[in-house]
KEKEVO-362252 format. One record per residue (C-alpha): residue in three letters; z, y, x. Coordinates in Angstrom, 3 decimals, always signed. Example, Ala and Ser with C-alpha at 12.3 -4.5 7.8 and 13.67 -1.06 7.14 Angstrom:
2
[pt "Ala", [+7.800, -4.500, +12.300]],
[pt "Ser", [+7.140, -1.060, +13.670]],
This chain:
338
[pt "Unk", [+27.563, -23.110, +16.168]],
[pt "Unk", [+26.990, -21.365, +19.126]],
[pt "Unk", [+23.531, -19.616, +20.090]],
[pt "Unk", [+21.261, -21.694, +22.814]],
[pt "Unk", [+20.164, -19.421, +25.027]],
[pt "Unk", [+17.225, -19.959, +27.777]],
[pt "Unk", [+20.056, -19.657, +30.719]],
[pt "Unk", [+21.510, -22.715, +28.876]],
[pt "Unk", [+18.123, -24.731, +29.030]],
[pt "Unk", [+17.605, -23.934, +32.677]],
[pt "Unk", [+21.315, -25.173, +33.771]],
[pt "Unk", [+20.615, -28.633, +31.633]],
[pt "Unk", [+17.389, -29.142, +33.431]],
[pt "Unk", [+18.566, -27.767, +36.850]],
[pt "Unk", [+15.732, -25.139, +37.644]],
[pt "Unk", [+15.462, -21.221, +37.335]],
[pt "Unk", [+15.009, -19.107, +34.312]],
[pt "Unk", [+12.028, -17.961, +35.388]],
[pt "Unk", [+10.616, -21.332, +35.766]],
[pt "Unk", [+12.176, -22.000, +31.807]],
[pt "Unk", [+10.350, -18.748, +30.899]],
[pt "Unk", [+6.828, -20.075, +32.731]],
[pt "Unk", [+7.117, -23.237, +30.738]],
[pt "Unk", [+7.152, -21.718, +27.610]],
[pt "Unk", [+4.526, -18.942, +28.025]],
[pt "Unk", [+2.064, -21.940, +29.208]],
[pt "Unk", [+2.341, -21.197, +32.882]],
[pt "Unk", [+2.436, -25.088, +34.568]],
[pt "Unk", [+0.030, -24.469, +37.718]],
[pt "Unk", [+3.044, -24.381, +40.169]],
[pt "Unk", [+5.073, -26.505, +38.072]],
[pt "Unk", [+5.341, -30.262, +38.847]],
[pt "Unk", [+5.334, -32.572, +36.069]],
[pt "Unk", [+8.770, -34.129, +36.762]],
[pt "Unk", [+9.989, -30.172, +35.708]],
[pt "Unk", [+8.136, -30.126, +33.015]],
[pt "Unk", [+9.369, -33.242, +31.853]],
[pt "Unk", [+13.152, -32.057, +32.436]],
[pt "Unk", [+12.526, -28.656, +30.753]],
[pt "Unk", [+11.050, -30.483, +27.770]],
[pt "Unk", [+13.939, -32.987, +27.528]],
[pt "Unk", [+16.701, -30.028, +27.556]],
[pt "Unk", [+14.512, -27.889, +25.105]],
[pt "Unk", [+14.713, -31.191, +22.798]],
[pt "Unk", [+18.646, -32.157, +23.391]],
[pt "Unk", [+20.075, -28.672, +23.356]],
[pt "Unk", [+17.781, -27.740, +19.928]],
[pt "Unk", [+16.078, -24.647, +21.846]],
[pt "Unk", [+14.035, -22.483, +19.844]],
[pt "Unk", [+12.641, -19.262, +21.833]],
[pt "Unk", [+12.472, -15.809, +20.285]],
[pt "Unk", [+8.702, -15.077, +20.365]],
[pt "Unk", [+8.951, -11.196, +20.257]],
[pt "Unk", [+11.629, -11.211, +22.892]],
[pt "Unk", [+9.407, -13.665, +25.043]],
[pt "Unk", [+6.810, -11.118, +24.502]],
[pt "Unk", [+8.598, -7.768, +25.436]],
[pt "Unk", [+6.950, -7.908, +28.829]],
[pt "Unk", [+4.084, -8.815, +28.002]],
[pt "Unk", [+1.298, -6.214, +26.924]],
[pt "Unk", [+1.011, -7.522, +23.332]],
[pt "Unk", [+4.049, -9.013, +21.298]],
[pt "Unk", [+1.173, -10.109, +18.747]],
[pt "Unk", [+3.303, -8.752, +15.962]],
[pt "Unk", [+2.672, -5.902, +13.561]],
[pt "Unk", [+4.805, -3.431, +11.230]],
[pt "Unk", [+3.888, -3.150, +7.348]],
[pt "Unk", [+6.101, -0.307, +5.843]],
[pt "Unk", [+5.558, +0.134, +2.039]],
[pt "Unk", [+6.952, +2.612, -0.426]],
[pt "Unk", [+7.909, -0.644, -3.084]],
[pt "Unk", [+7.251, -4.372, -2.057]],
[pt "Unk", [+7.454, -5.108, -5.637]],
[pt "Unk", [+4.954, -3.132, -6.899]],
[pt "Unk", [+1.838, -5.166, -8.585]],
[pt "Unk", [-0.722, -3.762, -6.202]],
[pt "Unk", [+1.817, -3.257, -2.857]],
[pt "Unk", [+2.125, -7.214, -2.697]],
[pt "Unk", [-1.100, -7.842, -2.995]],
[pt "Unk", [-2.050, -5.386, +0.026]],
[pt "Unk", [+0.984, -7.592, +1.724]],
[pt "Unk", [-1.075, -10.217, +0.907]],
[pt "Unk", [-4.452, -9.227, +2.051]],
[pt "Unk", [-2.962, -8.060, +5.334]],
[pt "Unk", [-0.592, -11.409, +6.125]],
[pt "Unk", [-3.767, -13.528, +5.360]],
[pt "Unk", [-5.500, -11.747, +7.923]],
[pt "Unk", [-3.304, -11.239, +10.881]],
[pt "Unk", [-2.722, -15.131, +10.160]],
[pt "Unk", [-5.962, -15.594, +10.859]],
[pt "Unk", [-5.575, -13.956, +14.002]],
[pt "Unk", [-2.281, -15.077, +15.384]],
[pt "Unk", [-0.497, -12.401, +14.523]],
[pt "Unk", [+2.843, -11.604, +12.541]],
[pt "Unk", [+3.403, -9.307, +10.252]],
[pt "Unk", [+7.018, -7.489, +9.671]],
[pt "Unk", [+7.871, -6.315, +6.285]],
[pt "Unk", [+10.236, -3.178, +5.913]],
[pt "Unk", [+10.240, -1.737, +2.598]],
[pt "Unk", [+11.368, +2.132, +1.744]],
[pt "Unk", [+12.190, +2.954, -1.873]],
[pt "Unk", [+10.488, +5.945, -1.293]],
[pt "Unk", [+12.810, +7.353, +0.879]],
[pt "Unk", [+11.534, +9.068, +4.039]],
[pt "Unk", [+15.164, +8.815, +6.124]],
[pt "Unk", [+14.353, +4.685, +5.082]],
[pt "Unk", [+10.902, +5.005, +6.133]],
[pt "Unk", [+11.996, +7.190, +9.373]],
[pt "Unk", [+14.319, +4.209, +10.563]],
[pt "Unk", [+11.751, +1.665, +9.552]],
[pt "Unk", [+9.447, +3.015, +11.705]],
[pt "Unk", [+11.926, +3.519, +14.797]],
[pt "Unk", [+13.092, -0.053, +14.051]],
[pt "Unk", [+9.825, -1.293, +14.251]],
[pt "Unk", [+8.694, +0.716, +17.392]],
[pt "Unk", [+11.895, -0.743, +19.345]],
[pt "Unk", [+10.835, -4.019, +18.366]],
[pt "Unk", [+7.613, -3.347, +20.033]],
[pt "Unk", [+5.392, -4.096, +17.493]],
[pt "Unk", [+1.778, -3.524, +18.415]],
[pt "Unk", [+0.992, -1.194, +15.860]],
[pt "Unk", [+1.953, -0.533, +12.244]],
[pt "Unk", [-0.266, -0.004, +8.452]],
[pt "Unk", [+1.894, +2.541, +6.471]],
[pt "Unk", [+2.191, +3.467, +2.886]],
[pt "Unk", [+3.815, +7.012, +3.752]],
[pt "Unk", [+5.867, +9.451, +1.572]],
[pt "Unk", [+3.947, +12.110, +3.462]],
[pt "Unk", [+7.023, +13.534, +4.779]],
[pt "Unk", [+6.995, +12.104, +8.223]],
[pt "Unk", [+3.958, +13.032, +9.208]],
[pt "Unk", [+5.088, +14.797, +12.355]],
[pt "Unk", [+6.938, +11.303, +13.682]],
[pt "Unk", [+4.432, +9.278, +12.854]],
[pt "Unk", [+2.167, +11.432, +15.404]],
[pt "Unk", [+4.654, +11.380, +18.196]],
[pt "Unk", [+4.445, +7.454, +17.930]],
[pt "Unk", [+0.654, +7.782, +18.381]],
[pt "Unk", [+1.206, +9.845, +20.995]],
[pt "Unk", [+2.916, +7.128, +22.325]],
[pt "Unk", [+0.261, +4.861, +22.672]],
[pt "Unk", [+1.269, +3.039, +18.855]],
[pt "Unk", [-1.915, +2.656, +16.861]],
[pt "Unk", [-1.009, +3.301, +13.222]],
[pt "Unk", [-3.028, +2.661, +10.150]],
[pt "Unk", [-2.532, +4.543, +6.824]],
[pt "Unk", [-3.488, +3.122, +3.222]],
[pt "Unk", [-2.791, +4.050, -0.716]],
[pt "Unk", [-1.998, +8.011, +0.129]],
[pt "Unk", [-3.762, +10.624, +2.073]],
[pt "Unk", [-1.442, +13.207, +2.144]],
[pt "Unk", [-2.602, +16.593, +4.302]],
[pt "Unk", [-5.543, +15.261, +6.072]],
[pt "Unk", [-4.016, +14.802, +9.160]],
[pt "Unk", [-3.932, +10.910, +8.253]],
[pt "Unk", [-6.519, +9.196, +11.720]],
[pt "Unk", [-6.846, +5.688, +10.968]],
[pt "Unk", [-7.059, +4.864, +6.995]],
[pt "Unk", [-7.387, +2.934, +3.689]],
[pt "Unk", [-7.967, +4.054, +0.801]],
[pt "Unk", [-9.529, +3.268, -2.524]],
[pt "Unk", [-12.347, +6.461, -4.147]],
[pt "Unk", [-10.191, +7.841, -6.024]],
[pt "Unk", [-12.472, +10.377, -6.584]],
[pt "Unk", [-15.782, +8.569, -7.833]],
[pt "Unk", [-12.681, +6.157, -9.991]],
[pt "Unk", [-11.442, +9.033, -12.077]],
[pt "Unk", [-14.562, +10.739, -12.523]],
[pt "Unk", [-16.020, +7.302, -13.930]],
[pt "Unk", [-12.901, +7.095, -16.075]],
[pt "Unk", [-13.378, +10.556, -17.595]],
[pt "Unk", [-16.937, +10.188, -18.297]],
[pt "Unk", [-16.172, +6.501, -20.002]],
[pt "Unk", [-14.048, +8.636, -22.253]],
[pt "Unk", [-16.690, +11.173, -22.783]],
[pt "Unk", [-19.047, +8.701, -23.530]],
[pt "Unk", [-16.919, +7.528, -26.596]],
[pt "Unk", [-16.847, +11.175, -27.496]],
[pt "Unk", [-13.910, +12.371, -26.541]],
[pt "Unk", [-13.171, +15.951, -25.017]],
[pt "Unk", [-9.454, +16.379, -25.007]],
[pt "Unk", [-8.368, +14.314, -22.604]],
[pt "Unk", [-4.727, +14.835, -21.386]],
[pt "Unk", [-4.796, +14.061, -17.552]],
[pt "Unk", [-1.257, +12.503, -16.912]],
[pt "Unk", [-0.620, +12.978, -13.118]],
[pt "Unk", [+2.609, +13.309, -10.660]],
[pt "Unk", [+2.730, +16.638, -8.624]],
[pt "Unk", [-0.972, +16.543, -6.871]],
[pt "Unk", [-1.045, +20.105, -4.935]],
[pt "Unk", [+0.065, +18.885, -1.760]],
[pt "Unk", [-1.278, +15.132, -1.977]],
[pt "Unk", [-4.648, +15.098, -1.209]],
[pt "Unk", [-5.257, +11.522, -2.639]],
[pt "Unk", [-3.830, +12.373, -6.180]],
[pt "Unk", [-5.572, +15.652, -5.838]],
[pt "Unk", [-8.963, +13.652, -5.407]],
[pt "Unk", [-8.460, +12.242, -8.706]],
[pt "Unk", [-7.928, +15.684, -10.217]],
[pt "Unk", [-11.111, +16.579, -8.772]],
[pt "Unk", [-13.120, +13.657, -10.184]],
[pt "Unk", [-11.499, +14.566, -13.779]],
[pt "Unk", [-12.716, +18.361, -13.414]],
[pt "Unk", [-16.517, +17.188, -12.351]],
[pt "Unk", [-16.600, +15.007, -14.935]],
[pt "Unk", [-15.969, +17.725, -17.502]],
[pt "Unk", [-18.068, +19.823, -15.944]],
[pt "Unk", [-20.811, +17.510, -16.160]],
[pt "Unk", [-20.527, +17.454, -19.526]],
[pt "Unk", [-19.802, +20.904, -20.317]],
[pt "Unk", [-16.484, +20.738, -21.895]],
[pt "Unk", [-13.747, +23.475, -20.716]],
[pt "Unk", [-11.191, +22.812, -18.199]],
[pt "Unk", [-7.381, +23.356, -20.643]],
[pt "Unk", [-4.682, +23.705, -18.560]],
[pt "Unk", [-2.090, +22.328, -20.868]],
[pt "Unk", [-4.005, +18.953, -20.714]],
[pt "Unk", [-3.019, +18.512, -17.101]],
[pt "Unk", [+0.588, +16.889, -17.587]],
[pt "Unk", [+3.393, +16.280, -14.875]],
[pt "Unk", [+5.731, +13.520, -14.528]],
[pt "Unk", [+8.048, +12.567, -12.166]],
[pt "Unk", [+9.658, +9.332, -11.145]],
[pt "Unk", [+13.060, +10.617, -11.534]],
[pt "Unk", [+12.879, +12.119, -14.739]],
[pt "Unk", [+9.923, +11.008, -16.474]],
[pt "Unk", [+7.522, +13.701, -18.791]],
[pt "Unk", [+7.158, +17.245, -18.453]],
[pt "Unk", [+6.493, +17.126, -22.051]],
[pt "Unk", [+6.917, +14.130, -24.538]],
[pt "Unk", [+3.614, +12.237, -25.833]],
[pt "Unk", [+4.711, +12.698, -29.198]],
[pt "Unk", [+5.061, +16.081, -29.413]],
[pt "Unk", [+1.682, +16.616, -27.581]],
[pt "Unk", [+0.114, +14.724, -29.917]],
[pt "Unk", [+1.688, +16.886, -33.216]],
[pt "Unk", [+0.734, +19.886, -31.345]],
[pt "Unk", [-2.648, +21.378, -32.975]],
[pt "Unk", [-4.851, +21.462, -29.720]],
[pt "Unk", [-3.594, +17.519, -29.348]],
[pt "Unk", [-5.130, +15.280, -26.340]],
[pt "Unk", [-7.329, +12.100, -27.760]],
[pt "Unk", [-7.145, +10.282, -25.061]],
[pt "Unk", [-4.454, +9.543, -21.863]],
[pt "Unk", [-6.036, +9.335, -18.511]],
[pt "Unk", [-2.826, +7.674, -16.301]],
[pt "Unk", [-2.848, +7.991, -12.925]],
[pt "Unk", [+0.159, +5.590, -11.763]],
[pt "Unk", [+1.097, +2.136, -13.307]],
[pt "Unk", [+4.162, +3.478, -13.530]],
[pt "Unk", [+2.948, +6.527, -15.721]],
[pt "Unk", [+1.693, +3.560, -18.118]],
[pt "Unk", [+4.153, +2.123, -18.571]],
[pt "Unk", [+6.401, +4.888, -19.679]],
[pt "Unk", [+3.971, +6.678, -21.507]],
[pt "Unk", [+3.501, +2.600, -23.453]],
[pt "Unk", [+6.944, +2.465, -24.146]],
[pt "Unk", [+7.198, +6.072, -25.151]],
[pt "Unk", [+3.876, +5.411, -27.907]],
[pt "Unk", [+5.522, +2.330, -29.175]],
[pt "Unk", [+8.961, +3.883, -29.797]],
[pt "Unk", [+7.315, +6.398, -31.661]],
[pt "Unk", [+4.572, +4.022, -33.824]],
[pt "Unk", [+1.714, +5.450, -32.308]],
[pt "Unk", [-1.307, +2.934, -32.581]],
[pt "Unk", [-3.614, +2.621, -29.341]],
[pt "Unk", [-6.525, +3.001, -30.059]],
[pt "Unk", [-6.327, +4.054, -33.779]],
[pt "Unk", [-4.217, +7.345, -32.794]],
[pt "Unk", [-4.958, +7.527, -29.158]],
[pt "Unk", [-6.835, +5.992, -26.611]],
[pt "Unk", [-5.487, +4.895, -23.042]],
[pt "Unk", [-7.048, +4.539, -19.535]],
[pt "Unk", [-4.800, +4.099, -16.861]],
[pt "Unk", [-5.141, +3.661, -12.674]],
[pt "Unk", [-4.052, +0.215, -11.744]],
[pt "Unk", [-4.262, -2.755, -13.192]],
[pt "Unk", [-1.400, -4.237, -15.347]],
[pt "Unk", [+0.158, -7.179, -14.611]],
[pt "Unk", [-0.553, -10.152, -17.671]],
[pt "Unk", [-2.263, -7.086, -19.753]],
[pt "Unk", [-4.456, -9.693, -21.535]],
[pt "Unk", [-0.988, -11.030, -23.139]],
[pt "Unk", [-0.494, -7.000, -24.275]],
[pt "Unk", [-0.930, -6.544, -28.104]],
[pt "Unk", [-3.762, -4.427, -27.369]],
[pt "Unk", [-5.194, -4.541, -23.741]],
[pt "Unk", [-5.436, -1.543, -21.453]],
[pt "Unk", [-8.140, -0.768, -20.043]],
[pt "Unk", [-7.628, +0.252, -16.238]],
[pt "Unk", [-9.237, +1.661, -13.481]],
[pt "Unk", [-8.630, -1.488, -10.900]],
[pt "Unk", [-8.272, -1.020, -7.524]],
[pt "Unk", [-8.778, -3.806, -4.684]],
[pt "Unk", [-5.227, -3.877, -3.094]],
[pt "Unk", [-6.261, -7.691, -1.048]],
[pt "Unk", [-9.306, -5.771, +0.031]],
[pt "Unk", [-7.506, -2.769, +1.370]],
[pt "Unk", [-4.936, -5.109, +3.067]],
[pt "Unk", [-7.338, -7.260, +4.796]],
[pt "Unk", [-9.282, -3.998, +5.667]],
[pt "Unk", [-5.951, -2.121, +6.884]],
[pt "Unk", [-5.419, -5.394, +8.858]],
[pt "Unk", [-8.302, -5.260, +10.684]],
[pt "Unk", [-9.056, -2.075, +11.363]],
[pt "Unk", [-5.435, -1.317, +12.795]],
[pt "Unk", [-5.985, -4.915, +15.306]],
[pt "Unk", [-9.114, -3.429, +16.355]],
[pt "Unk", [-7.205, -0.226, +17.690]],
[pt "Unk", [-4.820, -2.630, +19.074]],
[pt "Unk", [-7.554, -4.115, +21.237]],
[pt "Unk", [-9.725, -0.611, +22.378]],
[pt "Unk", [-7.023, +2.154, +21.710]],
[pt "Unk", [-9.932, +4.635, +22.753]],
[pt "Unk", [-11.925, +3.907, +19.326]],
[pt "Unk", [-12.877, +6.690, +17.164]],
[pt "Unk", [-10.793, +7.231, +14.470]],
[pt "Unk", [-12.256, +5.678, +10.524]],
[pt "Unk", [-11.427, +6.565, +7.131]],
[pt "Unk", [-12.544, +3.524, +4.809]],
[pt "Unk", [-13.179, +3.890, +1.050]],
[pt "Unk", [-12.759, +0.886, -0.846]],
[pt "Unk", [-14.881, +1.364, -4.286]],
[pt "Unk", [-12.898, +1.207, -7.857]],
[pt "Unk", [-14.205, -0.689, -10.899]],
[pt "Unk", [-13.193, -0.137, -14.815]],
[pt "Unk", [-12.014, -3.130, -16.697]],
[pt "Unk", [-12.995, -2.320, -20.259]],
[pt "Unk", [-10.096, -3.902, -22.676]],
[pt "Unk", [-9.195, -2.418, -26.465]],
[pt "Unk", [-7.138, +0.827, -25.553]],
[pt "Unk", [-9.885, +2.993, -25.501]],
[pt "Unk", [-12.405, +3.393, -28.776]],
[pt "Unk", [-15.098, +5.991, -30.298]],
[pt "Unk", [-13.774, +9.185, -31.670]],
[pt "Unk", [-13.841, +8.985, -35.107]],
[pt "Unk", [-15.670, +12.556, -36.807]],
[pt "Unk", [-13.550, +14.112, -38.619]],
């Protein structure tokens, strides 16, 4: 079936383009209502339906926005989506989708894609690694929002959750049940700034309480290829950890499969906290208890502070911190003496 286009509509109602394009941005004072009436009768017989970004590409807003995330699946991602679609609905505005699997060529074309398309700004979950692109766009007169990751600092406009206060609470919760080893389980943090806040609240915390910084409680993992070093043999290891402190969901969730493979009870061997809640955790055997993180919040914040760039592109530049809250479940218990 071929495509209607608006040259089609004019023809069938014998008038001008320009006078189909009028009607359907609203623009009837020089229009008599015998057009109108013929212009609404092709619309209707030919099936028309109008592109609303291409009727917009003129205009100075295409009321339309960009959302480029590292994984639309992810538990807390959609729920961002969420929290920003529910706002820009709200405000008449559209929000585009493109998702990047964590790959910064995907998340390079994304944004292109979305800049061509004339979007009127974008909110960004970046990898970090297009950080020079992303200011060339501003540059350009795009207003861009940033939210989940701060990477160098040189982030304007963002969202992001305390991860510093959150992990500094977590480590003293665990300190408060008495224990001291407690094996910080983090993905590379030296040149992230936002993974390195959470390294920071773990450190204060122990310094707080006067218990020594160990080195080979700080442990790496990697999406690709998982644990620097396996639970299990941490845990037979003479200095062993007493508690996990997760920083990812998905650092959970391996680190859960790992302990059950092995028989390792939580809490009766070792207790868990982890960053991010879990989805249907109350169905889990035993319960983690998580750090949880407002993702809606966050999206309806990235939402509207990016459309109120949008409308005064000469605002000062805000960094919003959304606060984190622990939801005590059963993973976590007293140390028992010895």
């Amino acid at each position: 079936m071929a495509k209607v286009r608006l040259v089609d509509v004019a023809q069938l109602a014998s008038v001008s383009k320009s006078t189909v394009s009028q009607y359907l941005n609203g623009r009837f004072d020089y229009m008599s209502k015998e057009t109108q009436i013929r212009i609404r009768a092709a619309i209707k017989e030919l099936d028309y339906v109008p592109n609303p970004i291409a009727r917009n590409l003129k205009a100075d807003k295409t009321k339309t926005i960009g959302v480029i995330v590292r994984d639309i699946t992810g538990f807390d991602t959609s729920r961002t989506i969420r929290g920003v679609d529910d706002f820009c609905k709200n405000n008449d505005y559209n929000a585009l989708i493109y998702n990047t699997d964590f790959d910064p060529e995907t998340e390079a074309k994304s944004l292109e894609a979305l800049y061509q398309m004339r979007v009127d700004g974008i909110i960004i979950a970046s990898s970090g690694k297009n950080n020079q692109l992303i200011a060339q766009y501003i540059k350009k007169g795009l207003p861009i929002v940033h939210f989940q990751l701060e990477h160098d600092g040189s982030e304007k406009n963002l969202i992001l959750s305390d991860y510093r206060q959150a992990a500094f609470d977590a480590t003293e919760y665990l300190i408060n049940l008495g224990h001291k080893r407690i094996c910080f389980m983090t993905q590379d943090f030296k040149n992230v700034k936002s993974r390195n806040e959470r390294y920071l609240g773990y450190v204060t915390a122990l310094e707080k309480h006067n218990i020594s910084l160990e080195p080979e409680l700080i442990q790496y993992w990697q999406r690709e290829t998982g644990f620097e070093q396996s639970p299990k043999s941490m845990l037979e290891s003479t200095a062993a950890p007493t508690a996990f402190f997760t920083q990812h969901l998905a650092i959970t969730t391996e680190l859960l499969t790992h302990l059950n493979q092995e028989n390792i009870g939580i809490p009766d061997d070792v207790s868990l906290i982890g960053f991010d809640d879990i989805p249907m955790a109350e169905f889990f055997k035993v319960p983690v208890t998580v750090i949880k993180q407002e993702p809606y919040i966050i999206g309806k914040e990235a939402a509207k502070l990016l459309l109120e760039n949008i409308n005064d592109k000469d605002r000062h530049s805000q960094k919003i911190m959304i606060s984190c809250s622990i939801t005590q479940r059963q993973s976590c218990s007293a140390l028992k003496s010895d």
